[in-house]
N, CA, C and O atoms as a printed pandas DataFrame, in Angstrom:
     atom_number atom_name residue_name chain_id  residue_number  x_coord  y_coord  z_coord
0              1         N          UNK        A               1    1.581  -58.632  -43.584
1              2        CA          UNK        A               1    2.161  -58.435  -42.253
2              3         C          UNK        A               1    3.158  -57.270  -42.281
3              4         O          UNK        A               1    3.293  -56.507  -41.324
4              5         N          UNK        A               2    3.779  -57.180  -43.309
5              6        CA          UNK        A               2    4.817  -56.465  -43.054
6              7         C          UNK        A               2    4.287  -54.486  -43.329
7              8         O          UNK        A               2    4.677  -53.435  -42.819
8              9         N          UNK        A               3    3.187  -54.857  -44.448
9             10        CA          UNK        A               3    2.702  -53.425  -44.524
10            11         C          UNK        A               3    2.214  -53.081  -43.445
11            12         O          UNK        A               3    2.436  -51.934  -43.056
12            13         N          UNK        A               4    1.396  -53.990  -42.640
13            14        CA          UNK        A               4    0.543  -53.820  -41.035
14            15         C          UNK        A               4    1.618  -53.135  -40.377
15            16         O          UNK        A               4    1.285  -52.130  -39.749
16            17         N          UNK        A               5    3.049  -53.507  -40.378
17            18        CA          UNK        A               5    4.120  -53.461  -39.622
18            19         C          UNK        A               5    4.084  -51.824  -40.078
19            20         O          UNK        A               5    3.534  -51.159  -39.200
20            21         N          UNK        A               6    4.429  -51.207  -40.960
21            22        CA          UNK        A               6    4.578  -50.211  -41.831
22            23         C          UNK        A               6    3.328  -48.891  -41.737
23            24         O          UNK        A               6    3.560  -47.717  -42.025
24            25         N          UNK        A               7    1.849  -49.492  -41.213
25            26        CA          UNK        A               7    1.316  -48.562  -41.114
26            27         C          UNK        A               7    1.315  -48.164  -38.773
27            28         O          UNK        A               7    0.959  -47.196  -38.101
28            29         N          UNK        A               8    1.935  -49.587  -38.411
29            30        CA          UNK        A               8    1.869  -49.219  -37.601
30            31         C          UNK        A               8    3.090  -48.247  -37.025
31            32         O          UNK        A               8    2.902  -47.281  -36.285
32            33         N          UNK        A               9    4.372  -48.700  -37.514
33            34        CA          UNK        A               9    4.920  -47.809  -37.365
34            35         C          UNK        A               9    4.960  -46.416  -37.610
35            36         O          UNK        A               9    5.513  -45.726  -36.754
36            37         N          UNK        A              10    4.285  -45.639  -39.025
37            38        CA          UNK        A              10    4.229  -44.363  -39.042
38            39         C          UNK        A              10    2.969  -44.039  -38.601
39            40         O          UNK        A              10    2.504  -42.941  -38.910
40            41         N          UNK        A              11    2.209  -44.970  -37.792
41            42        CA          UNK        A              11    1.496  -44.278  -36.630
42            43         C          UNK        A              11    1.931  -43.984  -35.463
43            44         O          UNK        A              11    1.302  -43.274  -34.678
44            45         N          UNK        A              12    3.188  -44.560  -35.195
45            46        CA          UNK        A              12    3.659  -44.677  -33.777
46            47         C          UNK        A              12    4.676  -43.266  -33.977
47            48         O          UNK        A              12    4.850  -42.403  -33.117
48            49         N          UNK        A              13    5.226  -43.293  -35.224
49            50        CA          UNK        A              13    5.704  -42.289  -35.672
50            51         C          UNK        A              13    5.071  -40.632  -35.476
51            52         O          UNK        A              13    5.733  -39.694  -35.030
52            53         N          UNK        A              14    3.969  -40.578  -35.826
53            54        CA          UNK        A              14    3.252  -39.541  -35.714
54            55         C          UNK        A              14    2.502  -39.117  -34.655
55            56         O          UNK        A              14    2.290  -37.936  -34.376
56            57         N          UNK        A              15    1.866  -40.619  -33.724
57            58        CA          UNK        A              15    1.915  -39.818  -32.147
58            59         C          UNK        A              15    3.211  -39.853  -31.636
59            60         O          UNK        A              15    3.007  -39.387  -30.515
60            61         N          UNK        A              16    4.203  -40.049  -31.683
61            62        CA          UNK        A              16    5.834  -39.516  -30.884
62            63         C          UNK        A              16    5.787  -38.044  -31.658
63            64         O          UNK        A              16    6.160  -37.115  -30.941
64            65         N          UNK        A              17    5.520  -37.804  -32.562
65            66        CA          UNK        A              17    5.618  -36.480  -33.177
66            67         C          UNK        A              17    4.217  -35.516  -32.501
67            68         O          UNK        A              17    4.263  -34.528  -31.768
68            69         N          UNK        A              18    3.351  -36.040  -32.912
69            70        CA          UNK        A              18    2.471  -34.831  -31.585
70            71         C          UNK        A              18    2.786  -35.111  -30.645
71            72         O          UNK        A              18    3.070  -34.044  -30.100
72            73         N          UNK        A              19    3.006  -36.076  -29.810
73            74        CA          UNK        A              19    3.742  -35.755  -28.420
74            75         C          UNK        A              19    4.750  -34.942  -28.188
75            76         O          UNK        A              19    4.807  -34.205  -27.204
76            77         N          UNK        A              20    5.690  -35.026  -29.156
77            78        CA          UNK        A              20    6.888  -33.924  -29.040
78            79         C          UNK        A              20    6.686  -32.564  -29.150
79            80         O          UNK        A              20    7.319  -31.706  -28.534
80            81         N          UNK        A              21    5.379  -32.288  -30.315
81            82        CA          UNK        A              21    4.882  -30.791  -30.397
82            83         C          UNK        A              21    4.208  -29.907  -29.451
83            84         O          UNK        A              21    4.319  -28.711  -29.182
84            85         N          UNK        A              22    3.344  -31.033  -28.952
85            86        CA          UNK        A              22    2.781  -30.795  -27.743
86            87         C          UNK        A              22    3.337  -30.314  -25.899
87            88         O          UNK        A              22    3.022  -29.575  -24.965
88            89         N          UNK        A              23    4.692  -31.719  -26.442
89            90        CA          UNK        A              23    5.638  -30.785  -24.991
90            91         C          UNK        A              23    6.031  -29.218  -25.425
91            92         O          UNK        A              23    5.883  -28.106  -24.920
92            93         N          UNK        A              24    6.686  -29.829  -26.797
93            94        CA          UNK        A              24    6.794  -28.281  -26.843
94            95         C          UNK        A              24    6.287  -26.780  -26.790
95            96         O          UNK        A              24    6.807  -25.762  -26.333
96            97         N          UNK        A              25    4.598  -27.115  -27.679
97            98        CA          UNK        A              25    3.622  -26.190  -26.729
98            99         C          UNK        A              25    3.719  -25.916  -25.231
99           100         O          UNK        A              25    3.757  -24.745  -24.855
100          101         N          UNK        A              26    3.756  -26.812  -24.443
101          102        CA          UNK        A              26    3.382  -26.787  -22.813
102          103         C          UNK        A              26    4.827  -25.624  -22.643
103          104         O          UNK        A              26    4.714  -24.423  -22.402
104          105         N          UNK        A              27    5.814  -26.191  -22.794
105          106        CA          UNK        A              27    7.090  -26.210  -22.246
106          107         C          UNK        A              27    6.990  -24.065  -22.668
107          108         O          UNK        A              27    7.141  -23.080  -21.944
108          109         N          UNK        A              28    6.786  -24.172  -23.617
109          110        CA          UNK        A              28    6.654  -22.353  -24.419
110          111         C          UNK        A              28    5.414  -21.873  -23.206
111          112         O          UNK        A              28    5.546  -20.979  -22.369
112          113         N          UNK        A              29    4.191  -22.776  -23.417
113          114        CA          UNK        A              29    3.500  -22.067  -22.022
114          115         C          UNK        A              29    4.257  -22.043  -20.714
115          116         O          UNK        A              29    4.777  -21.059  -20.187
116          117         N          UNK        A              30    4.242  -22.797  -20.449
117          118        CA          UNK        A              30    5.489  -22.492  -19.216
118          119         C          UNK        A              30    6.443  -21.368  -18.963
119          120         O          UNK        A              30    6.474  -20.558  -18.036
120          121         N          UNK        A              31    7.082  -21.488  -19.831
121          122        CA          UNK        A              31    8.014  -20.257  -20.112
122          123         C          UNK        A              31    7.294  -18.753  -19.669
123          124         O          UNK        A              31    7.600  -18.014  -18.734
124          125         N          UNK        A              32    6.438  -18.627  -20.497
125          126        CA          UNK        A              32    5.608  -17.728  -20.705
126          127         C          UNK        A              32    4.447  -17.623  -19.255
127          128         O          UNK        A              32    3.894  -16.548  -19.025
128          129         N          UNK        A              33    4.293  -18.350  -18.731
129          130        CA          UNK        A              33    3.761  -17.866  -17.406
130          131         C          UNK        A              33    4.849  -17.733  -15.916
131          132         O          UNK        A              33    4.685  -17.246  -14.797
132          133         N          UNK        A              34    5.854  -18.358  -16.524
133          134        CA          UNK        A              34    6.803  -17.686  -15.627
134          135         C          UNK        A              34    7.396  -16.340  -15.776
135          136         O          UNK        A              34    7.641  -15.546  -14.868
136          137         N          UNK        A              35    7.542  -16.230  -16.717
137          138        CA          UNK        A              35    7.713  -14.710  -17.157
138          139         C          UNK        A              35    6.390  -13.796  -16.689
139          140         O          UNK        A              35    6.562  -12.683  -16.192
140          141         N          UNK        A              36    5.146  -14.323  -16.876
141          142        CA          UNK        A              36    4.005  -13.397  -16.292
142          143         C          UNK        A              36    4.340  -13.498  -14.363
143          144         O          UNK        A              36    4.327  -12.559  -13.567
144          145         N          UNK        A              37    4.481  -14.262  -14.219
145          146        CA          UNK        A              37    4.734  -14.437  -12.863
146          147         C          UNK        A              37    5.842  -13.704  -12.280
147          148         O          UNK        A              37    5.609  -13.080  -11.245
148          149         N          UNK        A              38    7.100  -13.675  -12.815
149          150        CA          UNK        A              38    7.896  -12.691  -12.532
150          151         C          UNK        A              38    7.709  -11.706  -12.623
151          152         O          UNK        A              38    8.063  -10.979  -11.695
152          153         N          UNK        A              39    6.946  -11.034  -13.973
153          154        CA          UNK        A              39    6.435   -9.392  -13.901
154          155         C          UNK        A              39    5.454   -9.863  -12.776
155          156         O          UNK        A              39    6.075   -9.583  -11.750
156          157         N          UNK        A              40    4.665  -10.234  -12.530
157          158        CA          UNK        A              40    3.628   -9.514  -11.221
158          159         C          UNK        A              40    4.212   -9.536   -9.725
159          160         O          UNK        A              40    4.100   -8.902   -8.676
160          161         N          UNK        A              41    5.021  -10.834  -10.340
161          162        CA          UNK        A              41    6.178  -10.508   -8.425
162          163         C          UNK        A              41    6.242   -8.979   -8.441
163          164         O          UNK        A              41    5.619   -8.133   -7.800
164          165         N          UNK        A              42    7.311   -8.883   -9.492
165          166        CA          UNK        A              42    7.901   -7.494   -9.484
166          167         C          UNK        A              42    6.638   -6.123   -9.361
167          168         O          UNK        A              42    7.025   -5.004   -9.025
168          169         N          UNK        A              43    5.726   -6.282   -9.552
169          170        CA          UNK        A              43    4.449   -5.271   -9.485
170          171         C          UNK        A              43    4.300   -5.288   -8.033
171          172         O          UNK        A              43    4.536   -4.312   -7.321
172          173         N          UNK        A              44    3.853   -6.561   -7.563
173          174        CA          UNK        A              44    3.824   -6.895   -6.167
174          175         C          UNK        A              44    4.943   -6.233   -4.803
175          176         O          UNK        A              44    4.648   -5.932   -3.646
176          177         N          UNK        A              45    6.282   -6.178   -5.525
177          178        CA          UNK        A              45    7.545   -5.887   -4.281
178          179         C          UNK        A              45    7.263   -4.498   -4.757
179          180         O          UNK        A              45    6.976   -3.749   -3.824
180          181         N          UNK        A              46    7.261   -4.032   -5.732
181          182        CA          UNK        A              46    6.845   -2.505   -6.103
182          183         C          UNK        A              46    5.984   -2.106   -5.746
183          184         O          UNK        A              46    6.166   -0.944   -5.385
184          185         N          UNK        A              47    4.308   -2.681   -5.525
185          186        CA          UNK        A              47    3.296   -1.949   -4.407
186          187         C          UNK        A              47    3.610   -2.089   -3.099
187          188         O          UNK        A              47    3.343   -1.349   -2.152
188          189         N          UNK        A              48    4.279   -3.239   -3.143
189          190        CA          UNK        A              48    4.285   -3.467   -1.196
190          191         C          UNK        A              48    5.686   -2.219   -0.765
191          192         O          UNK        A              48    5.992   -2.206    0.428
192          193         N          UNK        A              49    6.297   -1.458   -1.501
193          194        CA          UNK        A              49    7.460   -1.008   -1.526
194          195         C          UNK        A              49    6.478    0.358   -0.906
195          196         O          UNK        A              49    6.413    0.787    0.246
196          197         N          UNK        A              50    5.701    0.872   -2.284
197          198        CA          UNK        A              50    5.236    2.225   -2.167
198          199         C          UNK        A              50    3.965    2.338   -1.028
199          200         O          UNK        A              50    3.587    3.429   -0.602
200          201         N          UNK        A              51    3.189    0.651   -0.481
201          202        CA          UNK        A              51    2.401    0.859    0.640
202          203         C          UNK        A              51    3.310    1.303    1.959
203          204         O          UNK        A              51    2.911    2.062    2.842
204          205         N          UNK        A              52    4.353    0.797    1.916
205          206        CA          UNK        A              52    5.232    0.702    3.274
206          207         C          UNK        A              52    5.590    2.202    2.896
207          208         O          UNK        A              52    5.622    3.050    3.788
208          209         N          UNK        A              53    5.773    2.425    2.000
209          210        CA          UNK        A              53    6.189    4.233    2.131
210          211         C          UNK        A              53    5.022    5.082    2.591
211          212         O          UNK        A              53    5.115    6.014    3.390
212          213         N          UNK        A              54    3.718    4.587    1.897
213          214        CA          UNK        A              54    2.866    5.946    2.145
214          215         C          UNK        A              54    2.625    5.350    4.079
215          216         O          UNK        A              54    2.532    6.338    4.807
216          217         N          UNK        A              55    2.536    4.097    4.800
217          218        CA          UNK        A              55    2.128    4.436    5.952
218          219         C          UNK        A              55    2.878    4.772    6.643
219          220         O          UNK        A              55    2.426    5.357    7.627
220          221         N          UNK        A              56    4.957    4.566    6.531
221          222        CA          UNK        A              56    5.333    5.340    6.716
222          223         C          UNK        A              56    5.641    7.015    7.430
223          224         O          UNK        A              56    6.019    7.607    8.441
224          225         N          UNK        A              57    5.020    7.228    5.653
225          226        CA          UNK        A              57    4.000    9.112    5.515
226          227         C          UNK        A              57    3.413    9.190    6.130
227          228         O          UNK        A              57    3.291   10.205    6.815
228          229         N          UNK        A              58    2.479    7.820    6.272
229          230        CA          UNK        A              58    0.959    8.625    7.148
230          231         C          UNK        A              58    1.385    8.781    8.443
231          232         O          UNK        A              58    0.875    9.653    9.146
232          233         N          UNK        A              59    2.578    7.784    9.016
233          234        CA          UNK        A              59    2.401    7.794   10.706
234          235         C          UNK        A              59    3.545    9.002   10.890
235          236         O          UNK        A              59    3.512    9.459   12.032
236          237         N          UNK        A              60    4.483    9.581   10.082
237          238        CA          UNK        A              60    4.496   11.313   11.021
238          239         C          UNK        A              60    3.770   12.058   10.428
239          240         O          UNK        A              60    4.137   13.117   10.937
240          241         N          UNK        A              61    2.703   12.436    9.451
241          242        CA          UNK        A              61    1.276   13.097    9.353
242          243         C          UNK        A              61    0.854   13.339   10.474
243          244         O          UNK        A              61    0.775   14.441   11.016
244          245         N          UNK        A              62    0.408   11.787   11.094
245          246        CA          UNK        A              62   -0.323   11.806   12.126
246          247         C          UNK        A              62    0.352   12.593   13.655
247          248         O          UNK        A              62    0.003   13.611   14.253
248          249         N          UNK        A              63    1.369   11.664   13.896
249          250        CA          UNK        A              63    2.276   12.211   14.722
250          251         C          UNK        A              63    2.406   13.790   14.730
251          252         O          UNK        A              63    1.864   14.278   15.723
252          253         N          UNK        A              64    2.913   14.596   13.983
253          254        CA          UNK        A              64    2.662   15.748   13.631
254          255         C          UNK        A              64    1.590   16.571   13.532
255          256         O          UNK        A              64    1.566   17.717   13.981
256          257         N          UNK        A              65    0.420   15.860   12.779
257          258        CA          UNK        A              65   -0.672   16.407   13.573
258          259         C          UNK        A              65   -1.129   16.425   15.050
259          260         O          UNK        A              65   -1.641   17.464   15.465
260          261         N          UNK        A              66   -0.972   15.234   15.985
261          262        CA          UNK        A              66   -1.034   15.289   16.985
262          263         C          UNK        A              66    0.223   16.506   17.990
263          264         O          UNK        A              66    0.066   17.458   18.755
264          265         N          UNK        A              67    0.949   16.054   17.638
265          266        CA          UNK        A              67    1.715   17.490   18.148
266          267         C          UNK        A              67    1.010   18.936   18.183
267          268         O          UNK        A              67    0.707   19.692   19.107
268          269         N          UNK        A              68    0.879   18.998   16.795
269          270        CA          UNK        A              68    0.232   20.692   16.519
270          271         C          UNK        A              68   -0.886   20.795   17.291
271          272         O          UNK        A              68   -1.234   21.877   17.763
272          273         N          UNK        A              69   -1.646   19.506   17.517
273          274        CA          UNK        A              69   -3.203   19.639   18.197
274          275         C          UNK        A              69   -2.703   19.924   19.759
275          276         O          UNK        A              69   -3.274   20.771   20.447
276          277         N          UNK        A              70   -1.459   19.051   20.310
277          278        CA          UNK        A              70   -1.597   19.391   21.938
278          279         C          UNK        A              70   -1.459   20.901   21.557
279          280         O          UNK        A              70   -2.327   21.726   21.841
280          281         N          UNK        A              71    0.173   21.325   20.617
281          282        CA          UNK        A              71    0.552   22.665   20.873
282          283         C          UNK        A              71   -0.337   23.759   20.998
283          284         O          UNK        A              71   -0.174   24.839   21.566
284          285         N          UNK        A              72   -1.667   23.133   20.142
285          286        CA          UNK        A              72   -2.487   24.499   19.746
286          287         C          UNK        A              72   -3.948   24.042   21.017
287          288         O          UNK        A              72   -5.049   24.587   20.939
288          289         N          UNK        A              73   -3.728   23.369   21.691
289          290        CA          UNK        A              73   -4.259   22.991   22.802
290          291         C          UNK        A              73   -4.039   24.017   23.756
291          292         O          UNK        A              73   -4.789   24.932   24.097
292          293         N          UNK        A              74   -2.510   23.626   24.264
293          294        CA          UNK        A              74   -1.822   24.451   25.177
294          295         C          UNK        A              74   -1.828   25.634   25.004
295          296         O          UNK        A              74   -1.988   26.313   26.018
296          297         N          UNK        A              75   -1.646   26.420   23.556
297          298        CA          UNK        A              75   -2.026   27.760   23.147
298          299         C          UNK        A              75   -3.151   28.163   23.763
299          300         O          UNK        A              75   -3.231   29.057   24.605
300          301         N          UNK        A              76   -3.823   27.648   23.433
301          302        CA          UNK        A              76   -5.487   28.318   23.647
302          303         C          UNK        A              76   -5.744   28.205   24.938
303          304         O          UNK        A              76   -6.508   29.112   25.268
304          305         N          UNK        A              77   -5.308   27.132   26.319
305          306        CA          UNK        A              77   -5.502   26.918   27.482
306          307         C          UNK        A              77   -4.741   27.945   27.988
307          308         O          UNK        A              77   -5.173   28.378   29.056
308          309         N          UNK        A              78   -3.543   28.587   27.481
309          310        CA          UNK        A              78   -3.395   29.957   27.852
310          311         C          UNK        A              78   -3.872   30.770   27.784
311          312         O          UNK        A              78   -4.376   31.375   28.730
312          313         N          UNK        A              79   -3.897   31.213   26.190
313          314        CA          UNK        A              79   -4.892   32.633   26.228
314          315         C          UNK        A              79   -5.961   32.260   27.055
315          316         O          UNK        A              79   -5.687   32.928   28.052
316          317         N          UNK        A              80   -6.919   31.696   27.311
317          318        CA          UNK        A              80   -8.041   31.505   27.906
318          319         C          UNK        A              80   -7.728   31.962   29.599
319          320         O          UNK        A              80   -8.383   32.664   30.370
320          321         N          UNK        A              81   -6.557   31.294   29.751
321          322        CA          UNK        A              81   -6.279   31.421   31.257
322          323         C          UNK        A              81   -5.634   33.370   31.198
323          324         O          UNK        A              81   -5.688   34.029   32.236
324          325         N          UNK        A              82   -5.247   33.825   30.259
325          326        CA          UNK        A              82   -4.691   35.451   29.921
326          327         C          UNK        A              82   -5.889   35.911   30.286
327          328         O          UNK        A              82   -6.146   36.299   31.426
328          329         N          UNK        A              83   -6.607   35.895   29.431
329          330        CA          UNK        A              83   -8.019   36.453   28.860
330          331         C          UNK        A              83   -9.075   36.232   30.298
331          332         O          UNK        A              83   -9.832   37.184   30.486
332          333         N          UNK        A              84   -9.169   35.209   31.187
333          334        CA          UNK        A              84   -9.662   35.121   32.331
334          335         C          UNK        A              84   -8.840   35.768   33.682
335          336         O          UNK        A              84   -9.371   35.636   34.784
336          337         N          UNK        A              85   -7.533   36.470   33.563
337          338        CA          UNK        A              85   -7.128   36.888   34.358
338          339         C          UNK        A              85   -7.558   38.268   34.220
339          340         O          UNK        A              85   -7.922   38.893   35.216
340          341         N          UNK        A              86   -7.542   38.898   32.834
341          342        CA          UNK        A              86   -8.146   39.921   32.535
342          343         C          UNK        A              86   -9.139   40.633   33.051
343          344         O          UNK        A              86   -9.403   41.666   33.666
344          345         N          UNK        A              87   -9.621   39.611   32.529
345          346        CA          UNK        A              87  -11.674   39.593   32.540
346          347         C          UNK        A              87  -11.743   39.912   34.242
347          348         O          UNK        A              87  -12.349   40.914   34.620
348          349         N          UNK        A              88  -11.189   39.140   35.074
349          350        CA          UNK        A              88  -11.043   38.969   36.581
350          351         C          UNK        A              88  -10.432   40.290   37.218
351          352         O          UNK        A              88  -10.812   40.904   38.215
352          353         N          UNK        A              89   -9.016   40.638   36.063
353          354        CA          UNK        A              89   -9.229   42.405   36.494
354          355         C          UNK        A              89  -10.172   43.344   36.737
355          356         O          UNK        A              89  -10.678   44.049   37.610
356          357         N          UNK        A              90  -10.194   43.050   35.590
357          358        CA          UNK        A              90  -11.012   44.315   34.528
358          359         C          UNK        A              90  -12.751   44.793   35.757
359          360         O          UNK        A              90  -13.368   45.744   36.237
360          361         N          UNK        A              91  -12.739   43.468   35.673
361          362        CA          UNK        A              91  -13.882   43.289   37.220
362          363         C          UNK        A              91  -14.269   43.618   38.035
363          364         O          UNK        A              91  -15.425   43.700   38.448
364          365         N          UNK        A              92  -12.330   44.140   38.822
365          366        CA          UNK        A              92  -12.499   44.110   40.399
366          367         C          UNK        A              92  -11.912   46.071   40.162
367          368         O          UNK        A              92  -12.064   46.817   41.130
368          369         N          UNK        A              93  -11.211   46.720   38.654
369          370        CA          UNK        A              93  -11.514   47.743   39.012
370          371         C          UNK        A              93  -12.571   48.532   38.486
371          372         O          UNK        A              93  -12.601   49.762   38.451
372          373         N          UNK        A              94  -13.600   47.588   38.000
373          374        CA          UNK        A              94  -14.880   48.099   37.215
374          375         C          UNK        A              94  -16.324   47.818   38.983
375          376         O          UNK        A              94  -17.520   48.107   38.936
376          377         N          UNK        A              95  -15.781   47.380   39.889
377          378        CA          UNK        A              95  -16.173   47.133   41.268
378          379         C          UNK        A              95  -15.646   48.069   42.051
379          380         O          UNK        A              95  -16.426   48.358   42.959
380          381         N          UNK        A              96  -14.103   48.988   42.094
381          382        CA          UNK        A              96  -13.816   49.729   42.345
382          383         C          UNK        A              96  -14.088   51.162   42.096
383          384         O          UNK        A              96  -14.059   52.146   42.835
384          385         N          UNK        A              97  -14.383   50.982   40.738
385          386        CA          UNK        A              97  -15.192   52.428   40.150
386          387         C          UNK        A              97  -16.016   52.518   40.837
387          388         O          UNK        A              97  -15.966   53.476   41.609
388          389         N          UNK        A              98  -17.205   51.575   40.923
389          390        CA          UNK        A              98  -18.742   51.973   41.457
390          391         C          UNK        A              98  -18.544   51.806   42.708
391          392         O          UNK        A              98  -19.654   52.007   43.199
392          393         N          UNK        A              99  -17.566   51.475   43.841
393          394        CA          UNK        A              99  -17.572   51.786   44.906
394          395         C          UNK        A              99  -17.416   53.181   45.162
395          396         O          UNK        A              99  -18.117   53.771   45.985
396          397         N          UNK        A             100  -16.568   53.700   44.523
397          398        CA          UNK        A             100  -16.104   55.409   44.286
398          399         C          UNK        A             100  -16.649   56.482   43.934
399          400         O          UNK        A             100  -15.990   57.520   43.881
């Protein structure tokens, strides 16, 4: 009885001891995926940092391009309107010649 007693105890002994090794495995994983988890936060606030910058960029790109497009709009709806007043001269004394 008493050896029974003796093997049961350093069995009980030795699963409390892998149990303890075992938290301690988990507990080191743990650790260790919180730490992975914190670096990818930090990857994460760092892309979402540099997306918010480039659209940012992109929306006075755009803006700016749209500007230059009316400006160079309005450019050209002039000359065109120059260039047709011209043309509309050029016309009436090239109509005047051959009346003459």
């Amino acid at each position: 009885l008493s050896n029974a007693r003796e093997v049961h105890a350093k069995e009980l002994e030795s699963a409390k001891k892998a149990h303890s090794d075992e938290v301690a495995t988990l507990k080191n994983d743990l650790e260790k995926l919180r730490g992975e988890v914190d670096s990818k936060d930090g990857a994460i606030d760092s892309l979402q940092s540099q997306v918010k910058s480039m659209q940012e960029e992109h929306t006075v790109v755009v803006a700016k391009h749209e500007k230059d497009g009316s400006t160079m709009r309005d450019m050209l709806a002039s000359q065109k309107d120059d260039l047709s007043s011209e043309l509309s001269n050029t016309r009436e004394l090239h109509a005047k010649e051959l009346e003459s």
